[in-house]
N, C-alpha and C positions, 0 to 999 in steps of 0.2 A: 464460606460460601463456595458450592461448590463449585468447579472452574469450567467456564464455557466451553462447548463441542461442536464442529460443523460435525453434522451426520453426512454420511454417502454413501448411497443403497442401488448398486449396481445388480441387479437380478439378470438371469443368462439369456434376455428376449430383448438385451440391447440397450434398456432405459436405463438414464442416470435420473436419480434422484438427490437435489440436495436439501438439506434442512439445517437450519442454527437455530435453535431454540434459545434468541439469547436472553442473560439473565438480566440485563440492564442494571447495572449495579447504581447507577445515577440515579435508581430511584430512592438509595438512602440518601440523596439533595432535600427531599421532600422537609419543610419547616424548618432548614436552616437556614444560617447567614452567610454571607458572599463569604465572610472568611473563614469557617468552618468549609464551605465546598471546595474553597481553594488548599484548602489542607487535606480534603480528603482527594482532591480529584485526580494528584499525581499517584497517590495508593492504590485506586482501587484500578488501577490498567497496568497491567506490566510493558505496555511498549509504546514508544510516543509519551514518556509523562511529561516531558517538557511542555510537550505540544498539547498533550490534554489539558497540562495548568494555565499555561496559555488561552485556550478555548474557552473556559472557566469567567479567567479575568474579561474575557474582552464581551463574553456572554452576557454576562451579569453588571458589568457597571452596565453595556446600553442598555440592559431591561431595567436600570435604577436612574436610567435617563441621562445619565452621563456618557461623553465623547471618549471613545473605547478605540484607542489603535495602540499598534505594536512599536515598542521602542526602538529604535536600533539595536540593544543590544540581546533585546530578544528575539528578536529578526536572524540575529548574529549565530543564537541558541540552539536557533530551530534547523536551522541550516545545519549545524553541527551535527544537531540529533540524528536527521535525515543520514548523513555521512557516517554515523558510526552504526547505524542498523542497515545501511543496507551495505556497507563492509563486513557487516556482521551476516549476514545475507551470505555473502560469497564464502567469506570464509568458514563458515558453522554448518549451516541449512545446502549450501551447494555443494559441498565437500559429500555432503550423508548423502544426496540424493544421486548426481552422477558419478562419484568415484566408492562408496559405499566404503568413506574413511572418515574417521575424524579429522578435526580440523588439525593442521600442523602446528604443535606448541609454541615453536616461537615465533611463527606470525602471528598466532591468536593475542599471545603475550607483548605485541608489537601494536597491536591492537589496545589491548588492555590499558599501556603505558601513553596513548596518543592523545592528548586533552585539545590539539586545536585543529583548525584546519591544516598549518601549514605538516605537522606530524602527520596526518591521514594521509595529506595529498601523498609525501614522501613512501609511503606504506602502500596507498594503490598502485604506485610506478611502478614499485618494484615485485609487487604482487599480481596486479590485474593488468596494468599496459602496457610493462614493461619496456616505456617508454614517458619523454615528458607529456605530461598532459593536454597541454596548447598543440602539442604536434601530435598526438593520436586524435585529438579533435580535428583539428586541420585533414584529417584524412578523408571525411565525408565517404558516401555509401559504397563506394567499389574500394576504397582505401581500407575500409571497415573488413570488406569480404577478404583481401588480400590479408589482412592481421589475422582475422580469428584462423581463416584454413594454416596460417603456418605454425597455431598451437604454442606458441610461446608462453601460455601462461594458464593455468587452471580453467578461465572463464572463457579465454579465447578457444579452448578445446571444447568445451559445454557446447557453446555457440556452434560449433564445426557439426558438432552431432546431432544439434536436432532438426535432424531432418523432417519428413513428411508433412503431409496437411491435417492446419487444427482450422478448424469452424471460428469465424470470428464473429464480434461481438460492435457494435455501433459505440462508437468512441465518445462520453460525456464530451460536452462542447465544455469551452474558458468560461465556465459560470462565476461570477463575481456572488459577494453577499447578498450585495439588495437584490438581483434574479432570482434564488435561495428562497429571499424572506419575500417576495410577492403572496405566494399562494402557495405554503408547505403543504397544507392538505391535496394540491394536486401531483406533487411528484414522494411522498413518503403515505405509500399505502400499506396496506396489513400486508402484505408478501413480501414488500421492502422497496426500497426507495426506486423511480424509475423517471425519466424525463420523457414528456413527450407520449407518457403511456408506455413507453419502452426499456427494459432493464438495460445499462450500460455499464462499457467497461471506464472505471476512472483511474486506471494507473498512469506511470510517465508517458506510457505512447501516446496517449493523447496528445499529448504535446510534440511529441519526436515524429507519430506519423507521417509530416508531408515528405522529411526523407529518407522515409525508412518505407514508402509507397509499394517499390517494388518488390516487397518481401511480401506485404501483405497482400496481393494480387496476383502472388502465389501461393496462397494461404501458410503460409511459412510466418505466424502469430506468436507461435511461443520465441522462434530465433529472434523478430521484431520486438518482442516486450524486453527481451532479458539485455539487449542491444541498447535500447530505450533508456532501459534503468542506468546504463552505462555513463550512457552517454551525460545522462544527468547527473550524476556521482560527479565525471568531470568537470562537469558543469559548477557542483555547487566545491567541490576541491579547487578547481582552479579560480577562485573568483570572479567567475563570469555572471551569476545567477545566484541570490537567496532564495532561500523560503519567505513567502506572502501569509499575512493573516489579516483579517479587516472583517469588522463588522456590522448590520445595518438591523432597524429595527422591524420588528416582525410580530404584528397583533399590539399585540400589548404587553410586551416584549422585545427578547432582541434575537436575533442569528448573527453566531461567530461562523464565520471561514477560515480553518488555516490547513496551509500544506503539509504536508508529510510525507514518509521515504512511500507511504504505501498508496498516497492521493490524498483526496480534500477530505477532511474531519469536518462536522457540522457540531453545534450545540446550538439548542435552542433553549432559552431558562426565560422564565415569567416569574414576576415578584410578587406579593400580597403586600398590601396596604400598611404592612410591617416592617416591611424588605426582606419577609424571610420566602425562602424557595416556594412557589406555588405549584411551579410545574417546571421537570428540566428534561431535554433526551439530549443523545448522545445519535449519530450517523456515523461511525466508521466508514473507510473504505469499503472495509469485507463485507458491510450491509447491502453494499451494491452488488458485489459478487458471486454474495450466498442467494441471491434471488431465485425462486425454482426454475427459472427460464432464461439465469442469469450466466455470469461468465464460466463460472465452474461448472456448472453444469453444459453449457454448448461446448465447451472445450472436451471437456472430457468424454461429454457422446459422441463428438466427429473422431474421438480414438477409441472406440467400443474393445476393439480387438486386442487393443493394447494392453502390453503387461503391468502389474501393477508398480514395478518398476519405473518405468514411463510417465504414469500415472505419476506416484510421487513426483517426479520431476517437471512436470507441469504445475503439478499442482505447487509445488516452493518456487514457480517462479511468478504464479497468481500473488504467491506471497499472504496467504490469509492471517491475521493477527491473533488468531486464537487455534488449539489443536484440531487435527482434522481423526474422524472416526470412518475410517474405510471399510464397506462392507462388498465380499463380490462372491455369490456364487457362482463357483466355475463348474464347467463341465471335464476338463481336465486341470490338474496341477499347473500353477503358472509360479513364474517366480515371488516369490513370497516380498 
């Protein structure tokens, strides 16, 4: 199968255009059994499979009418997951976009050898906060600005730099399942999913925005998300916060909610009178962001001017789960 593309068609009159034609691979679910999808469904997505297999399970028992929550220790899982991708985040994808280096070997490998929380946590101290966790959280918003400006660490330097103003985006509210499963035909339309008629952004700021306020009211969004994400990595390393999955029933059917490092994953799966798959989708995060009036595209037009540079680095801290395809006719050479 060929592998999914965000498209983005930058022409020199200013407009951003985004498109993902995605390929929804959930649709070979179609006339299987719960347990064949739960085989295929950590396959066919390279990121999030925990959290994809998760979605799966909790999907398809409530459309088989069975009481679908997450165990403890999948709870335990997910949370995990979240922590080694967006570690994987700073150290991989941050590395390429603001230092135009690979990742440094033996943190990546520090990385590679880390199976729990308490190894991660030890790993972001001495890589991202250079500091204990409790007490870089303890810092709250002027604590925060005091850290990143003295650059003490890769992310704390990213932070320092981006400057100017991005265009923001109306933040999903704390949607629960059964909200979800009300009326899916009124927030997942043919353009991609929106609340309220409105496309949102659903990453961690949602949750981090009330004190992270006065960034965004300077429109200072991208410093406020990558802060965000931060802070919630602390969050879910120090044990203050898991990841949530729950699910409620929807039609004649069911909707799973679970969390992820990138936001809320939806699956929605219906059964036939056999129990095999009548019908299943999948909602990523990125489904929300790729919307043509959605995050990546306001972002990216309130930087028209901006290098493609820039660009890239905006865009890895949208974080989108599948490759992005950049297009921009310029009028002069910009950096590549």
């Amino acid at each position: 199968m060929k592998a999914d593309v965000i498209h983005i068609d930058a022409p020199t009159n200013g407009e951003v255009r985004v498109a993902w034609p995605r390929q929804a691979p959930e649709a070979l679910f179609a006339g299987k059994t719960a347990a064949e999808v739960a085989r295929l469904a950590p396959l066919l997505f390279p990121l999030c499979r925990g959290a994809q297999r998760l979605a799966a399970r909790l999907a398809l028992a409530g459309a088989a009418g069975q009481t679908a929550m997450p165990t403890e220790a999948e709870r335990d899982a997910l949370t995990l997951e979240a922590a080694r991708e967006t570690l994987r985040l700073l150290l991989v994808d941050g590395a390429a976009a603001f230092d135009g280096l690979p990742a440094a070997t033996p943190w990546l490998q520090r990385w590679r050898d880390a199976h729990d929380l308490a190894a991660l946590g030890a790993l972001a101290e001495d890589y991202v906060f250079i500091e204990p966790l409790d007490r870089w959280l303890a810092r709250g918003a002027a604590g925060w600005r005091i850290w990143f400006n003295a650059r003490r660490s890769a992310a704390a330097a990213w932070l320092a730099q981006l400057g100017g103003h991005q265009a923001g985006l109306a933040l999903l509210p704390e949607l629960d399942a059964a909200a979800l499963a009300l009326a899916p035909e009124r927030w997942l339309t043919p353009e991609g999913p929106v609340w309220e008629g409105e496309p949102r952004e659903v990453s961690w700021l949602r949750r981090e925005a009330p004190q992270l306020q006065s960034w965004l009211e300077r429109g200072e969004w991208a410093r406020a998300r990558l802060l965000a994400r931060l802070i919630q990595l602390a969050r879910w390393l120090s044990g203050q916060t898991r990841l949530a999955a729950e699910t409620a029933h929807c039609g004649d059917g069911a909707l799973a909610r679970v969390d992820t490092a990138r936001g809320p994953l939806v699956h929605i799966a219906a059964l036939d009178a056999h129990g095999l798959v009548r019908h299943y989708q999948v909602v990523p995060p990125t489904a929300w962001h790729t919307h043509p009036r959605g995050l990546i595209q306001i972002t990216l037009a309130s930087r028209a001017a901006a290098s493609d540079n820039e660009w890239r680095r905006l865009l890895t801290l949208i974080d989108p789960c599948v490759a992005i395809a950049l297009r921009r006719d310029h009028k002069e050479t910009t950096d590549a």
